[in-house]
C-alpha positions as CSV (number, residue, x, y, z in Angstrom):
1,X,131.0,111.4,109.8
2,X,127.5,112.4,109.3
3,X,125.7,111.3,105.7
4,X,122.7,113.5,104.8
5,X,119.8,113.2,102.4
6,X,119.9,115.2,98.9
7,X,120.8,118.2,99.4
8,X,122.6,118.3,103.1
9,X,126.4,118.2,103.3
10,X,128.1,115.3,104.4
11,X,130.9,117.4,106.4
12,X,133.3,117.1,109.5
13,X,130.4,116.4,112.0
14,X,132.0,119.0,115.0
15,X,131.9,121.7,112.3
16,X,128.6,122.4,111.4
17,X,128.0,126.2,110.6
18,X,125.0,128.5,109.4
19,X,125.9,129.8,105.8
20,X,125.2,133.0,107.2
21,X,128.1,132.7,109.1
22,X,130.5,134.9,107.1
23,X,133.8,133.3,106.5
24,X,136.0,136.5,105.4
25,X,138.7,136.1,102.8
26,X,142.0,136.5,104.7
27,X,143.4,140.3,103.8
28,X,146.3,139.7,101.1
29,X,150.0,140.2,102.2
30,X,151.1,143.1,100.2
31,X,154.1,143.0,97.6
32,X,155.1,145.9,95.6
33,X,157.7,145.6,92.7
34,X,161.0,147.5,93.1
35,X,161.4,150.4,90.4
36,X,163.7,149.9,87.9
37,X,166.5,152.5,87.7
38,X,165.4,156.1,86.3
39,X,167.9,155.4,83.0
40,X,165.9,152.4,81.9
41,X,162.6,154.2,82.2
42,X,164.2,157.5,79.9
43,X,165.8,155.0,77.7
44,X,162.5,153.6,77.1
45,X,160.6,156.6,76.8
46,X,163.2,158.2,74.3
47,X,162.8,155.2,72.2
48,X,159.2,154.4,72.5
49,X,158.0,157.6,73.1
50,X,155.1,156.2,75.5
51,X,154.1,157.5,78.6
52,X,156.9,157.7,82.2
53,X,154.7,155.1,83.8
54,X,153.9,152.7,81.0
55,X,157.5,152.6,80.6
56,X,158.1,151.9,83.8
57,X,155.7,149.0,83.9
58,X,157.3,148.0,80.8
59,X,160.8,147.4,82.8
60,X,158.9,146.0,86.3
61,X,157.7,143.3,83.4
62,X,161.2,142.3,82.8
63,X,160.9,144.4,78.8
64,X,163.8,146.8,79.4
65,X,165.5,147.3,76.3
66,X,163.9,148.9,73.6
67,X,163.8,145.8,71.3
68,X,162.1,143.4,74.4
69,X,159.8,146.2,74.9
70,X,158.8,146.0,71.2
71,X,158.7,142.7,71.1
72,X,156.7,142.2,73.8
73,X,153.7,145.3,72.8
74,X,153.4,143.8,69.4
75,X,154.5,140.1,68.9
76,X,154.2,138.6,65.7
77,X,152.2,136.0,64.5
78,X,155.2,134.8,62.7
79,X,156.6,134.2,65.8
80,X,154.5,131.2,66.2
81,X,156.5,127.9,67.1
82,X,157.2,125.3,64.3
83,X,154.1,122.3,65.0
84,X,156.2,120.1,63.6
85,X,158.2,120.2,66.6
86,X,154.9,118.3,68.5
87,X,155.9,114.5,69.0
88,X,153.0,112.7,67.1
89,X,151.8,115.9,65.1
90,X,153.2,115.4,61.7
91,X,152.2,111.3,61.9
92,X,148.8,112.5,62.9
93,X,148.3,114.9,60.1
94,X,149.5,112.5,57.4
95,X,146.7,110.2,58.3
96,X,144.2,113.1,58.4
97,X,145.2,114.0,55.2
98,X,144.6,111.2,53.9
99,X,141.4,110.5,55.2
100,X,140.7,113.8,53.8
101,X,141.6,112.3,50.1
102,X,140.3,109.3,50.7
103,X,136.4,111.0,52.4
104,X,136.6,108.6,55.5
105,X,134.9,109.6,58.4
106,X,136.6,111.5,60.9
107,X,134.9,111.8,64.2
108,X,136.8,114.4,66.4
109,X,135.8,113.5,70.1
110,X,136.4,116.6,72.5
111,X,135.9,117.3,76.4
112,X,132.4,119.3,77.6
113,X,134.1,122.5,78.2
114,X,135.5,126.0,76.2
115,X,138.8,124.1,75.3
116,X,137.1,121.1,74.2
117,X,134.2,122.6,72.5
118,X,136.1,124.9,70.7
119,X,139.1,123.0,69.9
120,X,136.8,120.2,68.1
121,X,134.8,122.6,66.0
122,X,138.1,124.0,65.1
123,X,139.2,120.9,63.9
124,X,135.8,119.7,62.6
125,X,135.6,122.8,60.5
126,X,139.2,122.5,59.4
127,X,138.7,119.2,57.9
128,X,135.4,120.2,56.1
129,X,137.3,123.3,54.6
130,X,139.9,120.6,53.1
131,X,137.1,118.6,51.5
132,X,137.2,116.4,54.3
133,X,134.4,114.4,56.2
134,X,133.6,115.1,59.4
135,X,131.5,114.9,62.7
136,X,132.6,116.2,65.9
137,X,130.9,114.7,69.5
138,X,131.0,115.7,73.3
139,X,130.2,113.5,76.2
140,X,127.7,114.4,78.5
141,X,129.2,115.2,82.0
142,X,126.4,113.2,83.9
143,X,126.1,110.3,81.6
144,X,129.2,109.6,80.4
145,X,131.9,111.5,82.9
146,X,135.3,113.3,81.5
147,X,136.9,111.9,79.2
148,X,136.7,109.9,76.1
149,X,135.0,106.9,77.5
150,X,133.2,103.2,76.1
151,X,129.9,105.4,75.1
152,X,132.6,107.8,73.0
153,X,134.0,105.0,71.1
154,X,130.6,103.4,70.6
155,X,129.3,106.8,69.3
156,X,132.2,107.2,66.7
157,X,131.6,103.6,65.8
158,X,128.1,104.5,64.3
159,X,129.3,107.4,62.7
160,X,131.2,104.9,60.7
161,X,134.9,106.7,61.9
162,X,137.8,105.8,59.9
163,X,139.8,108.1,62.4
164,X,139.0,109.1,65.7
165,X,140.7,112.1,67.3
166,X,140.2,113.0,70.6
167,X,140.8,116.9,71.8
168,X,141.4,118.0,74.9
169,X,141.3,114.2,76.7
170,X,142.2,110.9,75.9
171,X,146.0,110.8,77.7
172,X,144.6,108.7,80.2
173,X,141.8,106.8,78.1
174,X,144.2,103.1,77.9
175,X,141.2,101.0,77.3
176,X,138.9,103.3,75.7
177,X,141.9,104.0,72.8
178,X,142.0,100.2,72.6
179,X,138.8,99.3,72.2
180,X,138.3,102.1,69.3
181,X,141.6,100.0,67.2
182,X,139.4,97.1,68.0
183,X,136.6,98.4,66.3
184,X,138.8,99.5,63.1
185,X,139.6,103.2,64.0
186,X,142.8,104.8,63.8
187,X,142.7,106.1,66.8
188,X,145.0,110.2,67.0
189,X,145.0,111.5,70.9
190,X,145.7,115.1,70.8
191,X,145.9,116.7,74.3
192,X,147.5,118.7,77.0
193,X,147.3,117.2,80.6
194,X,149.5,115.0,82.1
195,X,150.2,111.5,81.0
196,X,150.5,109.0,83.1
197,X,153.1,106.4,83.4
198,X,152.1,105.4,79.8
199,X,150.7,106.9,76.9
200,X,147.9,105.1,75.5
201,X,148.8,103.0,72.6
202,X,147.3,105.3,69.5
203,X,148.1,105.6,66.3
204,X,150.0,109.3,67.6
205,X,149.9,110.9,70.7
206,X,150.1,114.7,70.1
207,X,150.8,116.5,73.6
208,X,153.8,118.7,74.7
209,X,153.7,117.4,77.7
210,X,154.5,113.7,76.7
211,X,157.7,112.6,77.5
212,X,160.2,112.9,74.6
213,X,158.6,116.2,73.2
214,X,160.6,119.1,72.1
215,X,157.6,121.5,71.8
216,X,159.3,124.3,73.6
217,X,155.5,125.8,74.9
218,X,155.0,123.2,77.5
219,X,151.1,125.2,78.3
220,X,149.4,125.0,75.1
221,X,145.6,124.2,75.7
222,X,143.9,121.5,74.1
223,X,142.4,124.0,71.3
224,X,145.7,124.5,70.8
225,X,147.4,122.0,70.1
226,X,144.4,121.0,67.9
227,X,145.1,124.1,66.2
228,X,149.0,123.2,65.5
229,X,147.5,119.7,64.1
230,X,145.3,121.5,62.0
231,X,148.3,124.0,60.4
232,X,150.2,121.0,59.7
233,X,147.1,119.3,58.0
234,X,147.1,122.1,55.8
235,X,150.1,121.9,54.8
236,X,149.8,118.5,53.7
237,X,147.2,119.6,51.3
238,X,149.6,123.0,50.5
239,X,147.7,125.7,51.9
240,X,149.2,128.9,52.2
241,X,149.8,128.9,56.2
242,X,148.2,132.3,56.9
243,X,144.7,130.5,56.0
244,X,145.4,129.0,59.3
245,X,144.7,132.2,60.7
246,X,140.8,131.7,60.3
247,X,140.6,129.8,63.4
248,X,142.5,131.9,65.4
249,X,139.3,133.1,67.1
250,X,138.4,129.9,68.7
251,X,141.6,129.2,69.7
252,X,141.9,132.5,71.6
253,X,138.6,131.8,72.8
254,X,140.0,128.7,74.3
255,X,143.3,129.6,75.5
256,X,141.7,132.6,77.7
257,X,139.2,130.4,79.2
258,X,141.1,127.7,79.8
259,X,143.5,129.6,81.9
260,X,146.8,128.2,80.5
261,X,149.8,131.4,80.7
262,X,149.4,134.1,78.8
263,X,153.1,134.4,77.9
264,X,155.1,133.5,74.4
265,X,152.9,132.2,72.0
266,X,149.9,131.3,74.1
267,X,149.6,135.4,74.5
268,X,150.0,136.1,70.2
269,X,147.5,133.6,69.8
270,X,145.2,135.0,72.1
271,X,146.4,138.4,71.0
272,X,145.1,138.1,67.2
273,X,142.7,135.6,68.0
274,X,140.5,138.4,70.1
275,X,141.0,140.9,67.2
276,X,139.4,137.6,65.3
277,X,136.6,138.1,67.6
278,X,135.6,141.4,67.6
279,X,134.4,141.1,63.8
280,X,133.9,137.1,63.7
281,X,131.8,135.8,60.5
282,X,130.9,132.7,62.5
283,X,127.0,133.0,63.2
284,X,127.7,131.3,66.8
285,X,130.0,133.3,68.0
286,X,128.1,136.0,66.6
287,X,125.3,135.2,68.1
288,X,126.9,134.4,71.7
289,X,128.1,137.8,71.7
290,X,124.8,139.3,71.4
291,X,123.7,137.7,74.4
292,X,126.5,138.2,76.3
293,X,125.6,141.9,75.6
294,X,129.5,142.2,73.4
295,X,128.6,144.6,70.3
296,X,129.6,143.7,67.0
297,X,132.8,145.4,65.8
298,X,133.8,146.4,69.8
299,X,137.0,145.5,71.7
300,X,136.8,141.9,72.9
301,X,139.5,141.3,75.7
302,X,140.2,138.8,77.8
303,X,137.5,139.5,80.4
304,X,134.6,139.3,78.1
305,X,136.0,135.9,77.1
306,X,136.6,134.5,80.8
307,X,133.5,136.3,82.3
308,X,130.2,136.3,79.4
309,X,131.8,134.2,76.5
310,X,133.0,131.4,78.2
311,X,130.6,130.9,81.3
312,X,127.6,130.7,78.9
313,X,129.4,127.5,76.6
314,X,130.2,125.7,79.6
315,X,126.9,126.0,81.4
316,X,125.9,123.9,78.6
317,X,128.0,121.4,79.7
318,X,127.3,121.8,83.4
319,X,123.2,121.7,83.2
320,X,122.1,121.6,80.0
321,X,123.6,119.5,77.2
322,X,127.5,120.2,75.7
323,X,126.2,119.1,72.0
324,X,124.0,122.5,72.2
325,X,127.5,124.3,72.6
326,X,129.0,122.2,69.6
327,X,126.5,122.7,67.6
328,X,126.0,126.6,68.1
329,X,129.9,127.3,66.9
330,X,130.0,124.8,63.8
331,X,126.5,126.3,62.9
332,X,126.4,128.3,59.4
333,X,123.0,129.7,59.8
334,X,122.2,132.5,62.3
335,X,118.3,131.4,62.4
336,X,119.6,128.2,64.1
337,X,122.6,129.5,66.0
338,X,120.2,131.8,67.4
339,X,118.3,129.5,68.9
340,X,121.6,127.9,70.7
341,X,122.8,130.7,71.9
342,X,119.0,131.0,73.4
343,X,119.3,128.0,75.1
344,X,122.9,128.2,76.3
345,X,121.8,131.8,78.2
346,X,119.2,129.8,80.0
347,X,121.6,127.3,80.6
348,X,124.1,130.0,82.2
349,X,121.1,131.1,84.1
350,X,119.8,127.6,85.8
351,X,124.0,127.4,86.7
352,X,123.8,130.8,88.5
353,X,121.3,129.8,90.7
354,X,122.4,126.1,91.3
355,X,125.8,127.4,91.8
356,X,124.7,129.9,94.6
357,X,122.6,127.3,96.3
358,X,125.6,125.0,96.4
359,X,128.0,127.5,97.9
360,X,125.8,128.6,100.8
361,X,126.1,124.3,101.7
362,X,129.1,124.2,100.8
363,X,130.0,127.4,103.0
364,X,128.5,125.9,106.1
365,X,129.8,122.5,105.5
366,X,133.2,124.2,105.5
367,X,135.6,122.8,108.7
368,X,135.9,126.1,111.2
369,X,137.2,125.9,114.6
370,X,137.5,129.7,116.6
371,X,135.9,131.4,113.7
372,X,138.6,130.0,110.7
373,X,138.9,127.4,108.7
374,X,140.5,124.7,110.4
375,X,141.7,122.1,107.9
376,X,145.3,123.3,105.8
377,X,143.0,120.9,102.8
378,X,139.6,121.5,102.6
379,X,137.6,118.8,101.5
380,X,133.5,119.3,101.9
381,X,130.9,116.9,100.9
382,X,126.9,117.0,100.0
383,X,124.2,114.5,98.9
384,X,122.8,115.7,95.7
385,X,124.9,119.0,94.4
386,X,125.1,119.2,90.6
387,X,128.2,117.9,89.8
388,X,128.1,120.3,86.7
389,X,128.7,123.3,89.2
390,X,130.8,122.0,92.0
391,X,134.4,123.1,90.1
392,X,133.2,126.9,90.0
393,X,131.9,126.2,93.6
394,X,135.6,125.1,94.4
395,X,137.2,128.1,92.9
396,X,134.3,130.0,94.9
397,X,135.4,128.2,98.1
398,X,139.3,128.9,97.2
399,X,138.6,132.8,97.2
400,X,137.1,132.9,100.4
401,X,139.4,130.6,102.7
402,X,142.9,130.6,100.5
403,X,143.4,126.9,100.9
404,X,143.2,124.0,98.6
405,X,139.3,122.9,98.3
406,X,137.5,119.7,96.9
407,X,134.0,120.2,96.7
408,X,132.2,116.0,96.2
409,X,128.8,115.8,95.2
410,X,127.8,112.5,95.8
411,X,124.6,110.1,94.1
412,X,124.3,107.1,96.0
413,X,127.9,106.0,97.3
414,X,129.6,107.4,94.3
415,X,130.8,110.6,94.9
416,X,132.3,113.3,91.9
417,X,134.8,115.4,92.8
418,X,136.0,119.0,91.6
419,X,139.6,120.7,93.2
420,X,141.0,124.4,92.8
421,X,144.2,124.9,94.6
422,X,146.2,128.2,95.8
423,X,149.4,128.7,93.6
424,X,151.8,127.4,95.8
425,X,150.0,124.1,96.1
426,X,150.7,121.1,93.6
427,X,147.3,119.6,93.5
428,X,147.7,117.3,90.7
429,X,150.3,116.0,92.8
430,X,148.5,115.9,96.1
431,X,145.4,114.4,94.8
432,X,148.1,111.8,92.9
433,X,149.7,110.9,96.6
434,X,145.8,110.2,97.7
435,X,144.8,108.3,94.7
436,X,144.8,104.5,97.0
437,X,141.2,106.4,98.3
438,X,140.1,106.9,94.5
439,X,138.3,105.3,91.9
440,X,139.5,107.9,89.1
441,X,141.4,111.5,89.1
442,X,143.0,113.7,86.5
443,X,144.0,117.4,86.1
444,X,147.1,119.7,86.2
445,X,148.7,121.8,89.1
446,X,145.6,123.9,89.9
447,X,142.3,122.2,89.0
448,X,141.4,118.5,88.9
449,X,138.9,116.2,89.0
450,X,138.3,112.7,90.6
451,X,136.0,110.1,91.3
452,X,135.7,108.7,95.1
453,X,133.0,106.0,96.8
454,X,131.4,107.7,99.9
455,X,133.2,104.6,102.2
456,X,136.6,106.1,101.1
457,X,136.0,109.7,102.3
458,X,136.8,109.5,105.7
459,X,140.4,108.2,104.3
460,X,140.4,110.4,101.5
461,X,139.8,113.4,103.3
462,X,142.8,112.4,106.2
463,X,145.3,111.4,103.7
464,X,144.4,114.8,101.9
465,X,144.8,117.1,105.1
466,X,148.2,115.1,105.7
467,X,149.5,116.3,102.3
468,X,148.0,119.4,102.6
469,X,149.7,120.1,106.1
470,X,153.0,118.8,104.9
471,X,153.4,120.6,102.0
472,X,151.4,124.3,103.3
473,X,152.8,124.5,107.2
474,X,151.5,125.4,110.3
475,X,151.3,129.3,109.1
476,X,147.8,129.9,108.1
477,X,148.0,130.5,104.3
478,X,148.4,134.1,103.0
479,X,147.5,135.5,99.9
480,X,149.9,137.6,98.2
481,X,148.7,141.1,96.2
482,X,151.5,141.3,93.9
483,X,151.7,145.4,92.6
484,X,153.7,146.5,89.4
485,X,154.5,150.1,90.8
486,X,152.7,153.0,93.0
487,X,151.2,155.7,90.6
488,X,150.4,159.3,91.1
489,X,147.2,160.0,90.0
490,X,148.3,162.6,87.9
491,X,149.5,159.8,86.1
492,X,146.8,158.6,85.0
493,X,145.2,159.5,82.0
494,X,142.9,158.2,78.8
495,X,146.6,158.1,77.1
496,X,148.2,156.0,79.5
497,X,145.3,153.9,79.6
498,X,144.8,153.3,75.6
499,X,148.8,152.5,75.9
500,X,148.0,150.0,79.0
501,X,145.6,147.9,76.8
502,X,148.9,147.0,74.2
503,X,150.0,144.7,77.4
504,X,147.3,142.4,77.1
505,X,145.6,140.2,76.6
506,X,146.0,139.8,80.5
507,X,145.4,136.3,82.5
508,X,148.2,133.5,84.1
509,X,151.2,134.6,83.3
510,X,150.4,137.8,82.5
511,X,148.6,139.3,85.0
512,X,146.4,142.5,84.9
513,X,148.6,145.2,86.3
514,X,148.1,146.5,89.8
515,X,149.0,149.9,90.6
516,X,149.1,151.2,94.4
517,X,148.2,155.3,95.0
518,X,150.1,156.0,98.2
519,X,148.9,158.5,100.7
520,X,145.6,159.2,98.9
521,X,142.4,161.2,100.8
522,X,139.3,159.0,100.6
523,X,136.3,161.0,100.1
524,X,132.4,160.3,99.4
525,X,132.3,156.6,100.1
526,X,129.0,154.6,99.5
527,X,128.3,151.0,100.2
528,X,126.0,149.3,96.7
529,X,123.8,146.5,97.3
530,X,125.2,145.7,100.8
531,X,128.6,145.0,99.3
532,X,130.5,147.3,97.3
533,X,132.2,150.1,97.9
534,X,132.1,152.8,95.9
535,X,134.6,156.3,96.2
536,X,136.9,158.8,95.4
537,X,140.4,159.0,95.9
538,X,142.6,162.7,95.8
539,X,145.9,163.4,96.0
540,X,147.5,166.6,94.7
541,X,145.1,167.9,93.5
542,X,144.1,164.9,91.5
543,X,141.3,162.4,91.4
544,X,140.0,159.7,90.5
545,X,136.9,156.9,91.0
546,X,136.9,153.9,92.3
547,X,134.9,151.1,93.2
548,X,135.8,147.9,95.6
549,X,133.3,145.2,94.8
550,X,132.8,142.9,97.3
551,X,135.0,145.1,99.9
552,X,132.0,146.4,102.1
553,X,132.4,143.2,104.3
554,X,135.7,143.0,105.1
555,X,137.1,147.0,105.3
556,X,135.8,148.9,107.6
557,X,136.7,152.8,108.5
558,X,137.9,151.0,111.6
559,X,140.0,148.5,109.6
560,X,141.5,151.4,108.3
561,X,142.4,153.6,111.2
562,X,139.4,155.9,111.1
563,X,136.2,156.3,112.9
564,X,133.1,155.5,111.7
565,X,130.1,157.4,111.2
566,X,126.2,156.5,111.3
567,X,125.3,153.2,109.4
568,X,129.3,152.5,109.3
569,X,130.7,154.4,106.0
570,X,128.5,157.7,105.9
571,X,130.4,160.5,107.5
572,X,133.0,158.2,108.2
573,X,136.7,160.3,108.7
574,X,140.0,158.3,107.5
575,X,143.3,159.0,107.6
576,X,145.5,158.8,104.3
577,X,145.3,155.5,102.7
578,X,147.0,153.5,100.0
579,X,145.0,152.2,97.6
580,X,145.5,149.4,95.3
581,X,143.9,148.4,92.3
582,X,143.7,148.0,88.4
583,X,142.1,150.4,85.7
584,X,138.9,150.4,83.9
585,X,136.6,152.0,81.9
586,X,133.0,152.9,82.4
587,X,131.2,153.8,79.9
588,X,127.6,155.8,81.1
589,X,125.4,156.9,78.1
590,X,128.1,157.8,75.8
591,X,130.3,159.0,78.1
592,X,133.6,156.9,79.2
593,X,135.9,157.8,81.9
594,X,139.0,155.6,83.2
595,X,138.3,154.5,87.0
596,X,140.1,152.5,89.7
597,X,138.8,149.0,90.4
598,X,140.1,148.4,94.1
599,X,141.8,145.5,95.1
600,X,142.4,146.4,98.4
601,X,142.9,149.3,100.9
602,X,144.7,150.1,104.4
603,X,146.2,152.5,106.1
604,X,148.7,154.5,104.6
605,X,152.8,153.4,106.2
């Protein structure tokens, strides 16, 4: 095992690569839907009156009775589960409320990221709109780690805390919780990983994953279940329960990026929460918008949260400093909450171009025996990455070989760790199996994070490989492209598309839809910036534009049972193809037309 200076990855020594060695993603294993019966569909669309196809996404969704497809296109807010059904939640909002009354301090202690950030100033601001004291604080990720930690404690302790609530953390903080009922505090965990053995010994634990909890929505995120502590809070107090609506903004904002399923209530939340958005009074979010380039009084869906909201809060947290976040969404002035939302866009900048440098290491650290990646768990190493960027590196990694990665960034011999898994891999249960090798780890069945000394890697990484193997196969890992139905392209239409948009918001759990043209003629293909692919697609008569991005390296006219022409693409004479991908629009100076957004092509069956 090799151990290089800042910088250099500390990788399997017989696998050293260039990064300019392209590692391809592997092509996805295609699964299409089977239609539901014609009667469902008319039923549908005699009741509905929406489009054929939307229909018959509406039954491929499992909605296919009139009332479930109703149900499901316009859930209610009243629909919302009872937070009295949260073990710990009603014990925890007693004592707030009477800290409230009584104007003790209450210093709400959150995690560095979306969830955290925007679960504490959701509760933060809560309390203050009950007449209520309070401060909220983040750690910084360098400094302090995850977690609330001794520095936490210490921090709430000289903000004179009568109460301190964690959000988003604290399940697995036994001493830390301790030390705060030491120092006086009442001490209310509210969170949504996974305990351990033990809760820690609080005055209430509020998490639906706890043993003993009846909450039936087992994937609430930490602003979440924040946000059920704060409706019962006001109802302590007698507050008519649709004020609790106010903070259905940050919540949303939360729940998208934190990736939790978008199913039951996580989806209505989300759902209102993004109409919340679109015309928010809060002069952060306001002016986080503006740089994310969102206009006042526009749509806000799920991707603008999970790909210009959200990246620009947690860059704070990554590079820059997580209080910068905190303060821009509990500001009341736009003067000042302009000048966060400046500093968070450089922020997300700086993380751009750490984060590429990191993947190009990362990418020729990576373990590759006759051009693939060798290991069934991929762990990869390097002497001075920014810990702040190596979990989006990970999730970077996890695209490109479809294995579970761990990306360590090591400072001395203590090494940080960040781990994305593929769906069928229990990481959180993996990394638990491996934890002899550890110094610290935590996370849920996709993404975790863990603390290892550089003498235990060797082991780590074996042990982890041996799980890995076990659990994944022989069979090199496939991913699956899951499609919803095959469209004409007749089909599709600004109607069907406006009529689309009442599915969402779309993320876990309720996944974009992908639709698959079969047997379509692909005409006037360009390549953009070396990497994209960029066409249009005819069948019948019918047309329609598309763009691949990031499909230049891996199709080929070859791939796809054609010949090429000069320069690869130009000229180049295919065969019918079938064509899958999602819908999107494109607005060009004032004009908007519906296009595909390919997630994959080959040759027609």
């Amino acid at each position: 095992m090799s151990s290089g200076r800042r910088g250099s990855p500390v990788a399997s020594a017989t696998h050293r690569r260039r990064a300019d060695d392209a590692i391809l993603p592997p092509r996805p294993r295609w699964a299409i839907t089977p239609p539901p019966g014609p009667a469902v569909t008319r039923a549908l669309k005699a009741a509905l009156k929406l489009p054929a196809p939307l229909c018959r996404l509406l039954a491929v969704r499992g909605h296919e009775t009139p009332d479930a497809a109703k149900a499901f296109l316009r859930p209610m807010l009243g629909g919302l589960h009872d937070p009295g059904l949260l073990l710990g939640a009603r014990k925890a909002a007693r004592r707030l409320a009477r800290a409230v009354a009584d104007r003790e301090m209450v210093v709400v202690h959150g995690d560095y990221d979306v969830d955290g950030i925007s679960g504490s100033v959701l509760l933060t601001s809560w309390i203050r709109a009950l007449g209520g004291r309070a401060e909220a604080i983040v750690p910084d990720r360098l400094r302090d780690g995850y977690d609330l930690s001794d520095t936490g404690v210490a921090r709430a302790a000289r903000r004179g805390a009568g109460v301190l609530v964690t959000v988003d953390c604290g399940i697995v903080a036994h001493e830390p919780v301790r030390k705060a009922a030491e120092a006086g505090m009442d001490v209310i965990v509210t969170d949504h990983h996974r305990p351990g053995d033990t809760v820690p010994d609080a005055l209430a634990v509020v998490n639906p994953n706890q043993p003993g909890c009846p909450y039936p929505n087992k994937g609430l995120c930490g602003a979440g279940v924040a946000f059920k502590t704060g409706q019962l809070l006001a109802g302590e107090f007698g507050r008519p329960s649709d004020e609790s609506w106010d903070y259905l903004d940050l919540a949303a904002l939360a729940t998208i990026a934190d990736m939790v399923p978008l199913e039951g209530e996580n989806r209505t939340i989300s759902r209102y929460g993004l109409r919340a958005l679109e015309d928010t009074s809060r002069p952060g979010l306001r002016a986080l918008k503006q740089h994310a380039r969102l206009e006042p009084g526009r749509p806000v869906d799920s991707a603008s949260v999970g790909f210009r909201l959200a990246p620009r809060i947690n860059a704070a947290g990554r590079v820059g400093d997580a209080g910068d976040a905190l303060r821009l969404l509990l500001s009341t002035n736009p003067t000042e909450a302009h000048h966060f939302a400046t500093s968070l866009e450089m922020n997300n900048q700086h993380r751009r171009q750490l984060e590429d440098s990191v993947v190009e290491e990362a990418l020729a650290a990576l373990p590759v025996r006759d051009g693939s990646v060798s290991e069934a768990g991929v762990v990869v190493a390097g002497d001075g990455w920014h810990s702040g960027v190596i979990g989006i590196v990970a999730s970077r990694l996890v695209e490109r070989v479809f294995r579970p990665v761990i990306v360590v960034s090591f400072d001395g011999d203590a090494g940080r760790g960040s781990a994305r898994s593929i769906p069928t891999f229990d990481l959180h249960s993996a990394i638990a199996s491996c934890a002899g090798h550890l110094e610290r780890f935590g996370g849920h069945h996709q993404a975790a994070g863990l603390d290892i000394r550089r003498e235990h890697l060797p082991a780590f990484r074996a042990a982890f490989e041996r799980v890995a193997r076990r659990e994944l196969g022989t069979d090199e890992p496939v991913p699956q492209l899951r499609a919803d139905m095959a469209v004409a392209l007749t089909e599709i239409d600004p109607g069907f598309y406006h009529y689309l948009r009442y599915l969402g918001p779309f993320g876990p759990g309720n996944p974009e839809p992908v639709f698959v043209a079969q047997n379509v003629h692909v005409k006037s293909v360009k390549v953009l910036k070396d990497k994209h692919l960029k066409f249009h697609m005819t069948h019948n008569g019918a047309s329609l534009n598309a763009i691949g991005f990031g499909l230049a390296d891996r199709l080929t006219p070859e791939s796809l049972g054609g010949a090429a022409g000069p320069d690869r693409w130009p000229g180049a004479s295919l065969p019918p193809v079938d064509v899958a991908f999602t819908l999107m629009e494109n607005n060009f100076r004032g004009h908007t037309t519906i296009e595909a957004k390919v997630r994959d092509i080959k040759a027609a069956e």
